[in-house]
N, C-alpha and C positions, 0 to 999 in steps of 0.2 A: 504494500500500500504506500504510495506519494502523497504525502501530503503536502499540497500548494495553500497558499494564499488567495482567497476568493470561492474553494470549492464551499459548495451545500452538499450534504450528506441528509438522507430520510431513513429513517429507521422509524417506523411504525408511521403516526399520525407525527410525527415530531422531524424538524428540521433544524441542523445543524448548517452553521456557514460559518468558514474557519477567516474572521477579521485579520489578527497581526498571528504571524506563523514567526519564531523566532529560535533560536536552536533549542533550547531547553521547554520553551511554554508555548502554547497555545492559545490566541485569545477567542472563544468563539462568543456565537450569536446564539443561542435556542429561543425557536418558533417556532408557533404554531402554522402559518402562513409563509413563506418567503416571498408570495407576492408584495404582501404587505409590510415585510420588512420588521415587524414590531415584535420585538424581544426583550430579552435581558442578556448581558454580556455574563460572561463568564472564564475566568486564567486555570488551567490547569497544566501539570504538565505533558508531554506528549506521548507518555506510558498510561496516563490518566485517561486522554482523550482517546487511545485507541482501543481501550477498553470500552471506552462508552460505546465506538461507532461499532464494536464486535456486532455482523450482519446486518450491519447499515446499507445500504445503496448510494453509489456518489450521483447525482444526477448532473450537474454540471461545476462549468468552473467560471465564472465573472469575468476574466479576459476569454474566455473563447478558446483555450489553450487545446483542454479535452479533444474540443470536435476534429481542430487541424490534426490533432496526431490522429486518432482515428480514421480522419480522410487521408491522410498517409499511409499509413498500415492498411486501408485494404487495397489499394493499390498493387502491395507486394504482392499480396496471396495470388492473384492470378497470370503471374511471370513465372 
């Protein structure tokens, strides 16, 4: 698992979005909405938070980062 700067992560009804990614901590978001953006922050560190996201789903990433590697990578597969 990568963790970047900007992903959301959904694990059940609840959304996660990782604000400042720093080497040791994590600042995230918890929502219930990420349309609407309205949470509470939260630091833990990044042993802490990957425990949280244990069978989380990443849905996306705030730059757009995800999709281009994916539009890359399947490109490979059929060379």
């Amino acid at each position: 698992m990568k963790l970047e700067q900007g992903q959301i992560w959904r694990k059940g009804d609840d959304h996660y979005r990782i604000v400042t990614w720093a080497r040791m901590s994590i600042e995230y978001k918890h929502m219930k909405d990420p349309v609407t953006r309205e949470g509470t922050l939260h630091t833990v560190t990044k042993k802490e938070f990957c425990r949280l996201l244990k069978g989380a789903e990443l849905l996306r990433s705030e730059s757009g980062q995800e999709d281009e590697a994916q539009d890359q990578g399947s490109g490979m597969e059929n060379v």
